[in-house]
C-alpha angles and dihedrals in degrees: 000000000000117000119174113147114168110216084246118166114220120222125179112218131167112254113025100220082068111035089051092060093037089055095039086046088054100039077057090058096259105103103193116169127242091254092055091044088043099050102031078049091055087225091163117107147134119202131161111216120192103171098055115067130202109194096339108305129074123293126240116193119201084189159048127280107282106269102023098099091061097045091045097043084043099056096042099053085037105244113141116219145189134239130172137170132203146221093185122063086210100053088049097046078048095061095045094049086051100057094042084056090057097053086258113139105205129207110230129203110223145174110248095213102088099028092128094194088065120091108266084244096058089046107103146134102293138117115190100078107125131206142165128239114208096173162003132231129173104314092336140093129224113231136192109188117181100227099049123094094219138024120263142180140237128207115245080249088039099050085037096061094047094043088056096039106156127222131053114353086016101189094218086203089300116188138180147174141161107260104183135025140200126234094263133357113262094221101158091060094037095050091049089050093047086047096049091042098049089047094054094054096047078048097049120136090228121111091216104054143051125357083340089055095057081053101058094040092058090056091052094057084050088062108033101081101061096032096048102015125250095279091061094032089054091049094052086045090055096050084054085061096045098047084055116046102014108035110068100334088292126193116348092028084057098055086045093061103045093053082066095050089052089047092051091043102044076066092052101049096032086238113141099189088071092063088052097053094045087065088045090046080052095053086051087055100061088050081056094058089040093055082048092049101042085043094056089051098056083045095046094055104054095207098057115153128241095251085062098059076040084062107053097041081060090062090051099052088044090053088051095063095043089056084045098057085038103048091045087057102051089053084064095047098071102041 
């Protein structure tokens, strides 16, 4: 019988990426919340992405590329970590293995489709979900996976299957962990970097990302009915929906998120415009549920009318200039 349990505290949190790196950071003695990780990280984004595409229709990322939020947020407090990825299922099961035996919890990149533990209707076709094993016991794996309530375990075939997932963002058993810390985390000067990096890409002078990219994205939905029919246009409209509310937490999630981290940051850098703009970028968020609502709604009936994509495009665009104001501002804030 194998029994290796690392005395490794669970925490939910809202996006895994960061709540990975918020409960590795605090296993490590340097307890540092989701929003912090999220923001010093510079996880915000919005990129519309044609040539990928995510079950047959565009992608649209909230977000930044998997993996980015822990190198960024890593470099700028000053942690090194490690990351590694593997042709072999058994190297990589190997590795794994070896840091469980040495009381490190990893944080693992995996494909949603086959987590068993996850409801049938949020497995789908996407690889950059991330979790922690703490353990092994028996056959099983012990998983802690952030947005969860509750821990949970996989069997070796079971995590295997999720660690070598095929198709866009493939994991290839990737695994990471911090591996050295500094005396004390630098946050003033890492909160200031992740503000100004993540304003200059919502500021960006490129049609595809950032407030420019909701743009563009709006005037596409104006055209898509009549260009692709009703039946396609409502399918791309619906992955705009689920990018956004059911794969990683996606658009209005996100600007939840970072309005904590500009609350919890206006305290660390003594700023109080900060404070201002979180409960504005909260206000933003809810826009960004409405649009998803009122979206679901024109997908959901298949004989939805042209005002109503109309509509909607109008909300986007109308979003876009609220995050432009907003962005261009907070770049001012912490001059």
């Amino acid at each position: 019988m194998i029994f290796m349990k690392i005395d490794f505290t669970h925490k939910q949190t809202a996006h895994c990426e960061n709540g990975v790196v918020s409960n590795l950071m605090a296993y490590n003695g340097f307890p540092v919340s989701e929003p912090m990780v999220f923001g010093i990280g510079s996880g915000l984004l919005y990129c519309y992405i044609p040539f990928l595409k995510v079950n047959h229709a565009p992608a649209i990322t909230y977000r930044v590329m998997p993996g980015q939020i822990f190198k960024k947020f890593a470099k700028r407090v000053g942690i090194k970590i490690k990351k590694e990825k593997f042709k072999n299922p058994k190297e990589a099961k190997a590795r794994l293995d070896e840091n469980l035996a040495q009381n490190n919890p990893v944080g693992l990149q995996v494909g949603v489709f086959n987590l068993t533990y996850f409801p049938d209707e949020y497995r789908f076709h996407f690889n950059a979900h991330n979790l922690v094993v703490y353990g092994k016991e028996d056959n099983s794996y012990l998983i802690s996976d952030p947005i969860m309530e509750e821990v949970t375990k996989l069997t070796e075939k079971e995590l295997e299957k999720v660690r070598f997932a095929k198709g866009a963002f493939a994991p290839k058993g990737h695994i990471y962990y911090p591996i050295d810390f500094p005396k004390e985390l630098d946050l003033k000067n890492a909160i200031i970097k992740g503000i100004k990096h993540t304003c200059k890409d919502m500021l960006a002078p490129i049609p595809i990302l950032g407030v420019r990219g909701i743009k563009h994205v709006a005037s596409l939905i104006r055209k898509w009915p009549k260009k692709h029919g009703v039946k396609k246009a409502n399918h791309y409209l619906g992955q705009i929906v689920r990018m956004q509310e059911e794969i990683g937490t996606g658009g209005g999630g996100f600007r939840y998120i970072f309005a904590a981290f500009l609350q919890e940051s206006s305290i660390i850098l003594k700023n109080k415009k900060l404070a201002e703009l979180s409960k504005e970028m909260t206000e933003i968020g809810d826009l960004w549920r409405d649009f998803a609502l009122n979206a679901s709604r024109i997908y959901k009936n298949r004989k939805a009318l042209q005002d109503s994509y109309e509509s909607i495009a109008t909300q986007l665009d109308e979003i876009s200039d609220r995050e432009k104001v907003f962005f261009t501002k907070l770049k001012k804030a912490i001059k």
